[in-house]
N, C-alpha and C positions, 0 to 999 in steps of 0.2 A: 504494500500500500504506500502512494504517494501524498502529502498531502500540501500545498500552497496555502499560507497564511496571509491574508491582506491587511496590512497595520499603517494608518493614515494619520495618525492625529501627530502630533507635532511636539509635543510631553509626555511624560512617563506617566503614568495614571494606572487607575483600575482594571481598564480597558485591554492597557496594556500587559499588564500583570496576570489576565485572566489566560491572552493568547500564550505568554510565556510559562504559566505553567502547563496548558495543555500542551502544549510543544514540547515540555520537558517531560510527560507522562505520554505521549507518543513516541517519541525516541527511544525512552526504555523500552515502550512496545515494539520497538525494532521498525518504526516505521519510518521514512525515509519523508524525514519537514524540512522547509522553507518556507522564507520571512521575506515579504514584501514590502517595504517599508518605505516613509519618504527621507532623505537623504539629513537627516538631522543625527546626528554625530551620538548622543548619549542615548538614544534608542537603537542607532543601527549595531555601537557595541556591546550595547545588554547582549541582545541575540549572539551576536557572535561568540563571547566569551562563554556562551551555553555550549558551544558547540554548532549551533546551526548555519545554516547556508543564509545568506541572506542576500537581497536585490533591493537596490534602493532606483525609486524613478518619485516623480513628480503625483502621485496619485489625488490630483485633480477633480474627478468623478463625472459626471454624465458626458461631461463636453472634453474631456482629454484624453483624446485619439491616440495622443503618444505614447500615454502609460500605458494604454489595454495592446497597441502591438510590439512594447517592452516585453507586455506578460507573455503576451502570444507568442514570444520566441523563446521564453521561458517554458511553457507549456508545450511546445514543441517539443526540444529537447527532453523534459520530463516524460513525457511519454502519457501513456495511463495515469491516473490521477485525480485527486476532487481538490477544488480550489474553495477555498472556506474563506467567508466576507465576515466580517462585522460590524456593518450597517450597511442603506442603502445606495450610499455610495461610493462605495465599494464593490457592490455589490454588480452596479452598473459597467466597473472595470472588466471585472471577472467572468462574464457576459460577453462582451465585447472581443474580452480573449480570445474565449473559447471558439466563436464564429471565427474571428483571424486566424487563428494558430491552424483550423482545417481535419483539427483531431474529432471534433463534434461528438459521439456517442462517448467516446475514451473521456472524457473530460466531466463530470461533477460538480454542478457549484450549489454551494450551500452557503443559509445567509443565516446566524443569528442574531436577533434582535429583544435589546439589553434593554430597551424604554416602553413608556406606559403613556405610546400618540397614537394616536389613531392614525390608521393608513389614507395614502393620496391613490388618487385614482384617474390620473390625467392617461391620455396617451401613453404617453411616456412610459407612466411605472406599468401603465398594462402590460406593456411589452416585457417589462422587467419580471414580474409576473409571471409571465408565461412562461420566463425563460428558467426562472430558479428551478432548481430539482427540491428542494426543502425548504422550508421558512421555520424558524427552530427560535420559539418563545420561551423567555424563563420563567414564566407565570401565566396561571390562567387569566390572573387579571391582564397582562399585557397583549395577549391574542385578543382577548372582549375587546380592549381599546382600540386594538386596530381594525377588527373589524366590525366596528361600530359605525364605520362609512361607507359599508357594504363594496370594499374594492372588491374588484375582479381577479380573485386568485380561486383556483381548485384546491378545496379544502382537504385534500388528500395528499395535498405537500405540505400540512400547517403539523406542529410538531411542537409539544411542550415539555422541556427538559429542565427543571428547578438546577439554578447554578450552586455550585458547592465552592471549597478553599479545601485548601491544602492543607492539612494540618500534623504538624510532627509528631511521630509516636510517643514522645515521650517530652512534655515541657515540664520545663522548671518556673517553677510561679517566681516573677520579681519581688525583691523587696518596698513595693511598694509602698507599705505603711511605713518602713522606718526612715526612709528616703524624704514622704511627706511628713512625718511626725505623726503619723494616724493610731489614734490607742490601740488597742488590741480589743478594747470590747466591743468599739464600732465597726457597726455594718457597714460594709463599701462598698458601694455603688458606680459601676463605671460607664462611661462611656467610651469609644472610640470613634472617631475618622473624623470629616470635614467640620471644623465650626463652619457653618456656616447656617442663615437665618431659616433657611430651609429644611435642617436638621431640627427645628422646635427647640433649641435650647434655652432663649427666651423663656417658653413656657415650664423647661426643666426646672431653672432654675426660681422661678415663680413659684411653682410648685414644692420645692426642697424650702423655700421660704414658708411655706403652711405648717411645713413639718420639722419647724428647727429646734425642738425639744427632744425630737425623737434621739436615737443614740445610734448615729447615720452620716459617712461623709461621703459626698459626691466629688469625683475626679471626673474629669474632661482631658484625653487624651487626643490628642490632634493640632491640626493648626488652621489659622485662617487668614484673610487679609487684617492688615494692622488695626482701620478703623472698626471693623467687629470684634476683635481681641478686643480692645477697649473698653468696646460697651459693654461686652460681656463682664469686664473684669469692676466696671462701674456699677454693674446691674447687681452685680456678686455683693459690692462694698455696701450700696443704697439699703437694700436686705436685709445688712448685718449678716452676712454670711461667711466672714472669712474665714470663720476655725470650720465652717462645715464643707465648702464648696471650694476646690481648686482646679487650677489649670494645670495640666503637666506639659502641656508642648507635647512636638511630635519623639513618637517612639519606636524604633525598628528594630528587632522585628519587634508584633503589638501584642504577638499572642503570649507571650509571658507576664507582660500587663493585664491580658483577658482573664488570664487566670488565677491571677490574686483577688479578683475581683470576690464579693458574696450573690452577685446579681449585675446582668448587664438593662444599660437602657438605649432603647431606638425610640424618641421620640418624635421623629418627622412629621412633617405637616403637610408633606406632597409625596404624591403615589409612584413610590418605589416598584420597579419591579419583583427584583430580588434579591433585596439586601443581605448581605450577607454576616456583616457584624453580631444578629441575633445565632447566626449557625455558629460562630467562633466561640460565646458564652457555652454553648449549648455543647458543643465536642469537652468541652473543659466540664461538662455535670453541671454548670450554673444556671439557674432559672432569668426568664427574659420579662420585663415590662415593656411591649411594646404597642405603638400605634396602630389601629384595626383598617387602615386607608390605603394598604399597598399590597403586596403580595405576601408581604411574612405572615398575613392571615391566614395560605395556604399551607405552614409549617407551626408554625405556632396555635397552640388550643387552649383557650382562657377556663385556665383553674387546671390544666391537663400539664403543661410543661414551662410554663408562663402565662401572665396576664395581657390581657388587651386591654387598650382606654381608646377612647376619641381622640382625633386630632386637634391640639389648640385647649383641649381641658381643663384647667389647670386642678380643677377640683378633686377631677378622676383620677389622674396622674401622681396627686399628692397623698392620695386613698390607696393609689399600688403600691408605692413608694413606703409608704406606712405600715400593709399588709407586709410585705418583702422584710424591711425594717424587723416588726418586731416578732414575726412568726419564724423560729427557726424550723420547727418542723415543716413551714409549708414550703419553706426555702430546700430544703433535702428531699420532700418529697417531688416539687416542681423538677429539682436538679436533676435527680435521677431519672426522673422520664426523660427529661431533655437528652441527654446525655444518652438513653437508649434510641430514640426518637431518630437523633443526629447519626448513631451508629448503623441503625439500622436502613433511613431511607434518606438521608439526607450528606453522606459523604461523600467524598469525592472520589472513589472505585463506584461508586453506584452513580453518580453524575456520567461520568468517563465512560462507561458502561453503554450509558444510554446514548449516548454521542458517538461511542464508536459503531454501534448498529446503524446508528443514520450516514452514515460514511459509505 
């Protein structure tokens, strides 16, 4: 098996992150990857330093001729093979190739798609459409979204795969508490990844303000642009929150942070696909407080392995927060289901799995 990765964005991210461990759980499968990429120097080394072949062109999208018969004399040479997009313009590349390159049946393009929009329906993506062999959603919610606009694709290439993380066999939990000064009696609460306004942390920390008798500190592990750092850090002082609420900045790798954790929080306010920060708490045994608005509703079960609240609640939020707080039995009991939950249908040999069927 051959497989071509199409990598377009222009920073290291997520995104990024998600193709480069599939690549690297492919390779051990003996399969035979390549990286696509646009010519920007600290992505095109990640790849390389893994090991993989990599092609760097201009990946432009619907209107750039050049890159798709770059690919096409890529695919050429390659022979047999599925060319995997992630998004749709990319996706329009890979498409493109495949007509140039002249391989036509040998050739495979698969698209997945990581967002919660609804699909377009112009001309154009009909064509596109027509052409993909799979359309490969990480959530139910995110197939409803797109076709919520009734585009024109055959439902028999639509494909629902829950994204998973990597996770080491064996972590070592950070010293977190003694790092921040965090007692030993308090419960700790984490977060991870983007501050940013979209994450709800506003309302997180509104909420830890209802509850600041309880015997509870909240860490915020990430980073964001300088003026929200600020506010946040202003919203924290307003509060009266300092001895319960901090910042840690960013931390890599996170999952030794997840795991000192007593409970993780996803409090976003906008519809995730498939966040993945709740699967991190959850491979570590920790129970999840998270928002009921995205996809981690399709992983997470309130009162089962984690709580749900509404988005923007602060009432609710401060009610979980509280429950998590001062129940340890509900915290061991959440944790362990999580923690089977995660092993059993939510890792990444059972993601992998279902990705390599559609290949």
């Amino acid at each position: 098996m051959k497989i071509i990765h199409i990598v377009s964005n222009k920073e290291w991210g997520g995104g990024e992150q998600y193709v480069y461990d599939l690549c690297q759980r492919q390779r051990a499968d003996g399969i035979d990857v390549s990286v696509c990429c646009k010519p920007v120097d600290t992505i095109r080394r990640k790849y390389e330093e893994a090991g993989m072949k990599v092609y760097t062109m201009s990946l432009g999208g619907a209107l750039d001729v050049k890159s798709a018969w770059q690919l096409a004399a890529i695919v050429r040479k390659t022979g047999k093979c599925t060319i995997h997009a992630h998004n749709f313009k990319d996706a329009f590349t890979a498409c493109y190739a495949r007509r140039l390159s002249g391989c036509g049946h040998e050739v495979r393009v698969v698209m997945c798609r990581h967002l919660t929009r609804t699909g377009k329906n112009t001309i154009l993506y009909r064509w596109l459409y027509g052409q993909l062999d799979c359309l490969v959603f990480d959530s139910e919610l995110s197939k409803t979204m797109f076709l919520s606009t009734k585009p024109a694709i055959e439902q028999q290439k639509l494909r629902i795969v829950h994204t998973s993380v990597v996770v080491p066999e064996h972590v070592e939990a950070a010293p977190l508490r003694q790092e921040l000064g965090i007692p030993a009696d308090s419960v700790l609460a984490v977060y991870h990844g983007r501050l940013d306004p979209e994450k709800g942390l506003d309302t997180l920390i509104l909420a830890a303000a209802r509850i600041k008798e309880s015997p509870f500190h909240l860490v915020l592990v990430g980073r964001g642009n300088d003026k929200y750092t600020a506010h946040l850090q202003q919203l924290i002082a307003d509060n009266g929150l300092q001895q319960r609420v901090q910042l840690a900045g960013f931390r890599h790798p996170v999952i030794p942070y997840v795991a000192a954790a007593d409970f993780g929080i996803l409090a976003s306010t906008v519809r995730e696909g498939c966040p993945l920060s709740p699967q991190e708490y959850m491979s570590q045994g920790h129970p999840v407080v998270v928002t009921d608005n995205g996809g981690q509703r399709e992983y997470v079960t309130d009162g089962r392995n984690g709580l749900l609240v509404p988005p923007g609640d602060i009432d609710a939020l401060a009610q979980a927060m509280a429950r998590m707080t001062n129940d340890a039995d509900l915290r061991l009991k959440l944790g362990l289901q999580a923690k089977a939950d995660f092993n059993d249908h939510l890792n990444y040999e059972h993601f992998y799995s279902k990705i390599k069927e559609i290949y």
